[in-house]
C-alpha positions as CSV (number, residue, x, y, z in Angstrom):
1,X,42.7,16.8,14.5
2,X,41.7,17.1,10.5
3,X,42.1,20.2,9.3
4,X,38.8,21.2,7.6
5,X,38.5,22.3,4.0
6,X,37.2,25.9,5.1
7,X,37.4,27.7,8.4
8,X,35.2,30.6,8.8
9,X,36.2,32.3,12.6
10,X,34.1,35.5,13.4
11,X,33.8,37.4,10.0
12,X,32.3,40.7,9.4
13,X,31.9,42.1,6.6
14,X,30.9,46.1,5.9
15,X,29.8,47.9,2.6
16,X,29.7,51.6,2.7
17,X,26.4,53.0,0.9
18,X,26.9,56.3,-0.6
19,X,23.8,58.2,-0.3
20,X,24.6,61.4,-2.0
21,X,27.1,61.2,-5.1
22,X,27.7,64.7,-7.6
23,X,26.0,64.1,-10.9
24,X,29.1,65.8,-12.4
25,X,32.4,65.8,-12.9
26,X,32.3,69.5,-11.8
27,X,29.9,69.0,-9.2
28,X,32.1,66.6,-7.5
29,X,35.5,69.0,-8.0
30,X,33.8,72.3,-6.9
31,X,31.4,70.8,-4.0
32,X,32.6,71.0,-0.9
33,X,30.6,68.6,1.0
34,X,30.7,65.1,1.3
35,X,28.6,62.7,-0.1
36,X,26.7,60.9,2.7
37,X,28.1,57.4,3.6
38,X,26.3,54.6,5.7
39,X,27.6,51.7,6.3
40,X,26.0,48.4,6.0
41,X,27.0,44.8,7.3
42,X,26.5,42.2,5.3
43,X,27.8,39.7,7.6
44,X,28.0,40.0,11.2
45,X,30.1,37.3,13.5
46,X,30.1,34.1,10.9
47,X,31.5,31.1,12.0
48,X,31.3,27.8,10.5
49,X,33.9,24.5,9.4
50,X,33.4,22.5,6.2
51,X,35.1,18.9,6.6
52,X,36.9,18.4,3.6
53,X,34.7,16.0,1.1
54,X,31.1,17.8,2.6
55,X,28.2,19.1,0.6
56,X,27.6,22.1,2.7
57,X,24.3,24.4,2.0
58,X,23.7,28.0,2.9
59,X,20.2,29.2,2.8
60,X,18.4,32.1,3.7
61,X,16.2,35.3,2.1
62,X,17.6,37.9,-0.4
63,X,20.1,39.8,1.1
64,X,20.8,37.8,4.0
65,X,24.6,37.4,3.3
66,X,24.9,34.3,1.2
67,X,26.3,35.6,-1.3
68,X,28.9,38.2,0.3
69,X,30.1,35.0,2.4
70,X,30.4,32.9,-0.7
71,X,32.7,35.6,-2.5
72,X,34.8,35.8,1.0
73,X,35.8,32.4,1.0
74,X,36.5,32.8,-3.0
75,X,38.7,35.7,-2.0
76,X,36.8,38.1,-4.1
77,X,36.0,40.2,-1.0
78,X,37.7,40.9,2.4
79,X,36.0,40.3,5.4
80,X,36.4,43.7,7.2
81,X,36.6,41.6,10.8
82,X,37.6,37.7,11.0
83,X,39.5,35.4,9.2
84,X,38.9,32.2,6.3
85,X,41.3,29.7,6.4
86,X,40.7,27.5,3.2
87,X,42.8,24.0,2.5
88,X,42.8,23.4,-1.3
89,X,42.4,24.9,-4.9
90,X,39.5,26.5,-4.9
91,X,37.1,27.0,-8.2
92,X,34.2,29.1,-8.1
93,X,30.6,29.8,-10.0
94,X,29.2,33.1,-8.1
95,X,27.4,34.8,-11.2
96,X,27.0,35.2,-14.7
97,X,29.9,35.5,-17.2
98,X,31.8,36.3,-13.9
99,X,35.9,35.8,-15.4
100,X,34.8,35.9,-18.8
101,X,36.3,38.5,-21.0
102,X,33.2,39.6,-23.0
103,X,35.5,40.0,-26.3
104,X,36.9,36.6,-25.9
105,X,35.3,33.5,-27.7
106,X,34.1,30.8,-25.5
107,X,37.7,29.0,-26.5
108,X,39.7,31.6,-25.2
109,X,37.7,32.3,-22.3
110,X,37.9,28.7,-21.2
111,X,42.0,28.5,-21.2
112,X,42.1,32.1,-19.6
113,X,39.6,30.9,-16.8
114,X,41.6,27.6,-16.4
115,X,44.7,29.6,-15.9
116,X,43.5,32.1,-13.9
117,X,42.8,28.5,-11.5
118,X,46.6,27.7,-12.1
119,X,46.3,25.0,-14.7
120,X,48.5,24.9,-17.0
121,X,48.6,24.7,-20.9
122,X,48.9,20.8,-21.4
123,X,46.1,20.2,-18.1
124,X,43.6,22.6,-20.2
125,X,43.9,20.3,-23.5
126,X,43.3,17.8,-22.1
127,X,40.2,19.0,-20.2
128,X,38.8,21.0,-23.1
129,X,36.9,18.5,-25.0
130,X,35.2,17.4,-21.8
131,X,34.3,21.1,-20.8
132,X,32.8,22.0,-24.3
133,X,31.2,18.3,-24.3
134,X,29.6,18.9,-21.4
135,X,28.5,22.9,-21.9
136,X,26.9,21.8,-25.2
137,X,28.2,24.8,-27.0
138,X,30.4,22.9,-29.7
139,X,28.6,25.3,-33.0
140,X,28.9,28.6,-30.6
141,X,32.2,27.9,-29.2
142,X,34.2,30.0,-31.3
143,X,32.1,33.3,-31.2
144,X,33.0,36.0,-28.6
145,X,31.0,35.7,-25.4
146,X,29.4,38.6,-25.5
147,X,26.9,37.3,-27.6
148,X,25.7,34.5,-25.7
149,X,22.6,34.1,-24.1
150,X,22.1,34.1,-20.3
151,X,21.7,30.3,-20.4
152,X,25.0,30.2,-22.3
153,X,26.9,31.9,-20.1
154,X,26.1,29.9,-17.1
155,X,26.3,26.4,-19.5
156,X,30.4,27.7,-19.8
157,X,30.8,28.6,-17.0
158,X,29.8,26.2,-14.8
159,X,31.3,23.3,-17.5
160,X,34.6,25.1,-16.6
161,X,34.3,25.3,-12.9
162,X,33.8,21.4,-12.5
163,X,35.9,20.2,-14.9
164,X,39.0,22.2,-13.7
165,X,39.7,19.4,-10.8
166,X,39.2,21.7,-8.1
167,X,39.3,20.9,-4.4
168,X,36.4,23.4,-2.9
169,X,33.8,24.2,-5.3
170,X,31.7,27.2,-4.4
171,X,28.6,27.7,-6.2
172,X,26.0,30.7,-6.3
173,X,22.6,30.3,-7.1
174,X,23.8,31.3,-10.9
175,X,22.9,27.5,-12.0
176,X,19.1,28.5,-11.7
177,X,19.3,30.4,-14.8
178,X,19.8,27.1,-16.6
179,X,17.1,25.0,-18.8
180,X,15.2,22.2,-17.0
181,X,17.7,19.6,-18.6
182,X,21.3,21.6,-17.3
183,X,20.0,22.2,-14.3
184,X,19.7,18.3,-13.6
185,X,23.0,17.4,-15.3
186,X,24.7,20.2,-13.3
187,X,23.2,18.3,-10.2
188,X,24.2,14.9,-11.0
189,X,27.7,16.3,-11.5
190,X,28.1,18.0,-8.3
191,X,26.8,14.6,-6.8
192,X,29.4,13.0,-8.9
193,X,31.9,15.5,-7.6
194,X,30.7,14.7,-4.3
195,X,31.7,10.7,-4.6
196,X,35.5,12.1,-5.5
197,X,35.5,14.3,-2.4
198,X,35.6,17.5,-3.7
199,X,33.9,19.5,-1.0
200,X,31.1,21.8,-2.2
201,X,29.5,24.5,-0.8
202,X,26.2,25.7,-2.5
203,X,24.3,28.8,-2.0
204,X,20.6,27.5,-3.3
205,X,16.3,28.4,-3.0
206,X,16.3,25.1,-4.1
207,X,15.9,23.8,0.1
208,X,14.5,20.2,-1.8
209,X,17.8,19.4,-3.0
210,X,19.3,20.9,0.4
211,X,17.4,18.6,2.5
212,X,17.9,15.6,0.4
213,X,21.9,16.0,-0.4
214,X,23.5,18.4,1.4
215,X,25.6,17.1,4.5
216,X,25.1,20.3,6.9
217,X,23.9,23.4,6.5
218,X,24.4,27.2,7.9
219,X,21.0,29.6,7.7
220,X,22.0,33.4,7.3
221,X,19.2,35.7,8.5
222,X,20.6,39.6,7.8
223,X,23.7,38.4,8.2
224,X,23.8,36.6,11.1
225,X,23.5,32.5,12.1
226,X,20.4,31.8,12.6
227,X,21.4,28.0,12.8
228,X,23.9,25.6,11.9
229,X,22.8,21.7,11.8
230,X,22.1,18.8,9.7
231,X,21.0,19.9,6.5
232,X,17.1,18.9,6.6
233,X,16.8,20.6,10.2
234,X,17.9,23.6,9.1
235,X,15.9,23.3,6.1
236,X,12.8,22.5,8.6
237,X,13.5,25.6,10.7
238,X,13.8,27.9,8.2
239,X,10.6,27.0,6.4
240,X,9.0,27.5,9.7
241,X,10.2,30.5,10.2
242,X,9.2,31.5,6.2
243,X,5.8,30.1,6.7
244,X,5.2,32.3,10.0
245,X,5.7,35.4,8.2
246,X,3.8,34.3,5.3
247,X,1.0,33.9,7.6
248,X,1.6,37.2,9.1
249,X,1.4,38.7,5.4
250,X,-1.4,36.7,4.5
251,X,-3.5,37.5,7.4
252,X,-3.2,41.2,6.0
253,X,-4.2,41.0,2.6
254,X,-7.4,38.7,3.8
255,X,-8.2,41.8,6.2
256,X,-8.1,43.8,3.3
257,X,-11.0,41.9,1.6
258,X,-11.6,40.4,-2.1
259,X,-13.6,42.3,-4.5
260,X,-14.8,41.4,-8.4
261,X,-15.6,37.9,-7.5
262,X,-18.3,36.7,-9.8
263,X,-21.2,34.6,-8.8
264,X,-24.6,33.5,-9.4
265,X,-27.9,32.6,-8.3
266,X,-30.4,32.8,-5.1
267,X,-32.0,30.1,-3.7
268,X,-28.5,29.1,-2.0
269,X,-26.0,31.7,-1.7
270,X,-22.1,30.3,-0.7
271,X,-20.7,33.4,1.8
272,X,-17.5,32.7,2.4
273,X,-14.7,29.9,2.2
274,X,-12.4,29.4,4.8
275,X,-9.8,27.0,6.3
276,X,-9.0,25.0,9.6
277,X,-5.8,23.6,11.0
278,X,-5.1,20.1,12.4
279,X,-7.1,21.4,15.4
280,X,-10.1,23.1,13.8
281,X,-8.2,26.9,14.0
282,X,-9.0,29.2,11.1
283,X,-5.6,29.3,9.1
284,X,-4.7,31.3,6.3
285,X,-2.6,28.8,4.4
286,X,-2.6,25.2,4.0
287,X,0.8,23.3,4.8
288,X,1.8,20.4,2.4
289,X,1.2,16.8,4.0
290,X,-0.3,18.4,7.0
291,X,-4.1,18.4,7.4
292,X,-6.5,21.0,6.7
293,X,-10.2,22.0,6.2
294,X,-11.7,23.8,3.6
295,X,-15.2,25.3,5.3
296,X,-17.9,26.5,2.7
297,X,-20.2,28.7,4.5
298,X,-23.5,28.9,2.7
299,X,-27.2,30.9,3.6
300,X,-30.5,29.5,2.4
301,X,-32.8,32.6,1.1
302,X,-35.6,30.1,0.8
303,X,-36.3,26.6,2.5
304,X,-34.2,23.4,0.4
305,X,-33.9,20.3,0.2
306,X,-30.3,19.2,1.1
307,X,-28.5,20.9,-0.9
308,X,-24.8,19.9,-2.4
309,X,-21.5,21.8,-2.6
310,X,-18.5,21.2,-4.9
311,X,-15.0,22.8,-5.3
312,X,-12.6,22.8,-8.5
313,X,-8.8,23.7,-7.8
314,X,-6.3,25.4,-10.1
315,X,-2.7,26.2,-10.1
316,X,-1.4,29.6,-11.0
317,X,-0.8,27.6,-14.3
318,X,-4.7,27.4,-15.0
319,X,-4.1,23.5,-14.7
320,X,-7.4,21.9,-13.1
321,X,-6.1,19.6,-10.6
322,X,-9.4,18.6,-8.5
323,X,-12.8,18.6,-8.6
324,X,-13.9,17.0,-4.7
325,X,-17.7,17.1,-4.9
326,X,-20.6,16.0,-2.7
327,X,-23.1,12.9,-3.8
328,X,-26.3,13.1,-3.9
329,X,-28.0,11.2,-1.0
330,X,-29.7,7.6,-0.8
331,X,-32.6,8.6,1.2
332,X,-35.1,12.0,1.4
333,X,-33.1,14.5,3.5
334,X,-34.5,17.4,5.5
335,X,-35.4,21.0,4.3
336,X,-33.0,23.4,5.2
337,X,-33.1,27.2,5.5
338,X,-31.1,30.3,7.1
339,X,-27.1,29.9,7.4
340,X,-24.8,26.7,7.6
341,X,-22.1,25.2,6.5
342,X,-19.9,22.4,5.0
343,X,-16.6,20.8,5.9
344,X,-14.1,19.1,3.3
345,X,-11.7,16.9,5.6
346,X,-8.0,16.6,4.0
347,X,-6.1,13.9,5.8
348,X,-2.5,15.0,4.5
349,X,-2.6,18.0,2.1
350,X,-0.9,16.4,-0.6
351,X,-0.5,19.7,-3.1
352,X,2.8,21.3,-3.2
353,X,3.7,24.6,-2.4
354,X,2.1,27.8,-4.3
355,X,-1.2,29.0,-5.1
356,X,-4.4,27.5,-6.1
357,X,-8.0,29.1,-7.0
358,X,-11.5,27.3,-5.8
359,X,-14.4,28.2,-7.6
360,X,-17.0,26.8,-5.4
361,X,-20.8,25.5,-6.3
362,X,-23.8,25.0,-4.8
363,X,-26.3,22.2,-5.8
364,X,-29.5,20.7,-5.9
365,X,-30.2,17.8,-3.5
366,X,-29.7,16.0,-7.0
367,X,-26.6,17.5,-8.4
368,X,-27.9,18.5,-11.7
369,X,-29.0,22.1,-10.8
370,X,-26.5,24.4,-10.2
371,X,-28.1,27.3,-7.1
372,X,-25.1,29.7,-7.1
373,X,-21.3,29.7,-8.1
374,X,-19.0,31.4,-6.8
375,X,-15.7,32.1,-10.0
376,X,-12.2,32.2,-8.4
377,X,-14.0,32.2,-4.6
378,X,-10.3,31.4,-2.7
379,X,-6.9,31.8,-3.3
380,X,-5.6,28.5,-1.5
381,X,-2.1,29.1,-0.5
382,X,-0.1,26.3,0.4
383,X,3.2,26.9,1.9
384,X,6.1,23.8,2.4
385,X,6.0,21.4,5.6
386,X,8.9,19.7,7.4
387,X,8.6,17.1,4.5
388,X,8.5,19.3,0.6
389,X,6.7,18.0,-1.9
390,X,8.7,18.0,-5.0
391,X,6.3,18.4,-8.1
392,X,2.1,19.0,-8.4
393,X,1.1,17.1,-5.9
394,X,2.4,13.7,-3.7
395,X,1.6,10.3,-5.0
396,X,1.5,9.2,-1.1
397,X,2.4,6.3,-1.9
398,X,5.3,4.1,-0.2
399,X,8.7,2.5,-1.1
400,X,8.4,-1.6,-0.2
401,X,12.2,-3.7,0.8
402,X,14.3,-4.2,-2.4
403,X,12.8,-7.5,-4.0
404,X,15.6,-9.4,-5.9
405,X,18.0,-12.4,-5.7
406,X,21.0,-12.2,-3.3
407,X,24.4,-13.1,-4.1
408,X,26.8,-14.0,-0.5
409,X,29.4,-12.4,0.0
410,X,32.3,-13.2,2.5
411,X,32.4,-11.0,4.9
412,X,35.6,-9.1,6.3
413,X,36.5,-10.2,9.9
414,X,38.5,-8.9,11.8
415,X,41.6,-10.8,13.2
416,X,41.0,-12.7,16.3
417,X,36.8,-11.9,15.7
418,X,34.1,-14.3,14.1
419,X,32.9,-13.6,10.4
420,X,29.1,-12.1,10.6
421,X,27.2,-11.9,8.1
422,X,24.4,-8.7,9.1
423,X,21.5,-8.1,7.1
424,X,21.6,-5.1,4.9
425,X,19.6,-2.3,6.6
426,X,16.6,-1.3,4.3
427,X,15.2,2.4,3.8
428,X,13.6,4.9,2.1
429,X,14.9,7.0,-0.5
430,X,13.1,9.9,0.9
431,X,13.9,13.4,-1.2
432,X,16.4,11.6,-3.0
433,X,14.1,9.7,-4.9
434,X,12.6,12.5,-6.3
């Protein structure tokens, strides 16, 4: 049987929590009491394998033990129950400037971190042109690391922890502190990484890149497994579980009500907005790629002629990113008055996940007289499906079999069996691609 790259067998881990501490030095020599200690477990009966060469995720809230594992299986911390068994040299990113000597440049802090790892002299000269290379911080590189920025910091650090050949890479969510630009080349190098079989274990919000390139995953909920599978069904499950209690919370602020909303006009007055699920059940969100109905409840003061409603959408960026309106009709249409309302049908909701404002307006039969608006009517809240969409919105579009010339190659048969030449299997890129 392979021995895997990291054993985790029933860990516990406790923190004692000091309530009460003396505010001075003579408090805490003359006072006889105590200060009051509870105890708080981080981690309660882990288990988990890593096979060597895996890109292994742990997800979960804040506070949910990621982290505490994480510095357990860099031996940072002790687990108070259980054991780690780890096979290999292991090199770790768990937080900023962690292993830096603030007085150091970022020269002298790169060879004491490399030999803190166990490399020696010659190994770190000839890694050090690659590290700063890859960090960016040639012009900065001689100035003690105490002056660096946040984004600095994590730039050396992490240039340090992957270029130090390691066998088991732990990394905290510390890369997130990153520019746009790092934060991708730091990915693509961990997916390089991953081709040499170095076996990574990443603790990550980012559950996109989860589901897309992480082997298996472990979800930690208050310290305890909440599941261990495939990466994208734990992925699933947890954003099920996150969407749930988002509803919960939602439900409550809606009970509380919305005040300030501005609006004008009389002859048509839009009430409320609300939405429907796939099976026409009032919702408070809307779930990416899922379907959903926005229902514009209106009241007509005074009898009118068929009148028509519009929506435009926002992001919490103030970007407009729809404007779904109604056409005016072909034919004379029948007076209304008293209450009603209007349905907008979305197939596959194809916004991703956050917030988004409708200002909602009523209009004349022909769409050039405005009968009441309603400014910032809706917070639309859309929360991630089974399948996140990575960006503003989904193109919904879909990837067609690779077009191109093919080259044959012999195959490899084995002895005493025919050559066969099989078909490449075609698919999607799914989350990879984006």
């Amino acid at each position: 049987m392979t021995t895997p790259a990291i054993s985790v067998e029933h860990v516990w881990k406790r923190f004692r929590v000091h309530r009460e501490r003396p505010d001075s030095l003579k408090e805490r020599i003359t006072s006889r009491r105590r200060g009051r200690q509870e105890e708080f477990w981080a981690l309660r009966d882990v288990s988990l394998e890593v096979p060597h060469g895996a890109f292994y995720g742990l997800v979960g809230h804040n506070g949910s033990g990621k982290s505490s594992l994480l510095r357990i299986l860099a031996g940072i911390y002790r687990p108070t129950r259980g054991r780690v068994v780890t096979d290999g040299r292991i090199s770790a990113l768990l937080e900023l400037g962690a292993g830096f000597h603030p007085d150091l440049t970022g020269r002298e802090n790169i060879y004491l971190n490399a030999a803190i790892l166990g490399l020696s002299r010659r190994e770190t000269d000839r890694l050090y042109d690659r590290i700063v290379e890859f960090s960016g911080l040639g012009d900065f590189i001689d100035t003690p690391v105490k002056h660096f920025s946040s984004g600095m910091y994590v730039r050396l650090g992490f240039s340090v922890a992957v270029h130090v050949e390691p066998q088991i890479l732990l990394v905290d969510e510390v890369i997130a502190v990153g520019d746009e630009e790092f934060q991708r080349r730091c990915f693509d190098h961990l997916n390089r990484l991953r081709r040499r079989g170095v076996t990574i274990v990443l603790v990550t919000h980012a559950l996109g890149f989860v589901q897309a390139h992480c082997d298996d995953a472990t979800w930690l909920d208050h310290g305890e497994v909440r599941a261990q599978d495939a990466a994208a069904d734990v992925v699933k499950g947890y954003v099920a579980q996150v969407n749930r209690d988002e509803i919960d919370r939602i439900e409550l602020e809606v009970a509380a009500g919305r005040e300030g909303v501005a609006r004008f006009g009389t002859t048509v007055a839009i009430e409320r907005v609300e939405l429907l699920d796939a099976n026409g059940r009032p919702t408070p969100v809307g779930t990416s790629l899922e379907p959903l109905t926005i229902r514009i409840h209106w009241r007509a003061n005074d009898p009118v002629e068929w009148p028509l409603f519009s929506f435009a959408v926002e992001n919490e960026s103030a970007v407009h990113v729809a404007n779904p309106g109604m056409r005016p009709p072909r034919r004379s249409m029948p007076v209304f008055v008293g209450e009603g309302h209007v349905d907008y049908r979305i197939e596959r909701l194809l916004l991703s996940p956050g917030e988004y404002t409708l200002t909602v307006a009523a209009h004349d039969a022909a769409g050039m007289t405005v009968l009441d608006r309603r400014e910032d009517a809706f917070v639309l809240r859309v929360q991630p499906g089974s399948d996140l969409v990575v960006g503003l919105t989904d193109l919904n579009g879909h990837w067609e079999p690779l077009a191109g010339h093919e080259t044959a190659m012999p195959a490899v048969a084995a002895v005493g069996q025919p050559e066969v030449n099989a078909p490449p299997e075609v698919g999607s890129a799914g989350e990879g691609g984006r």
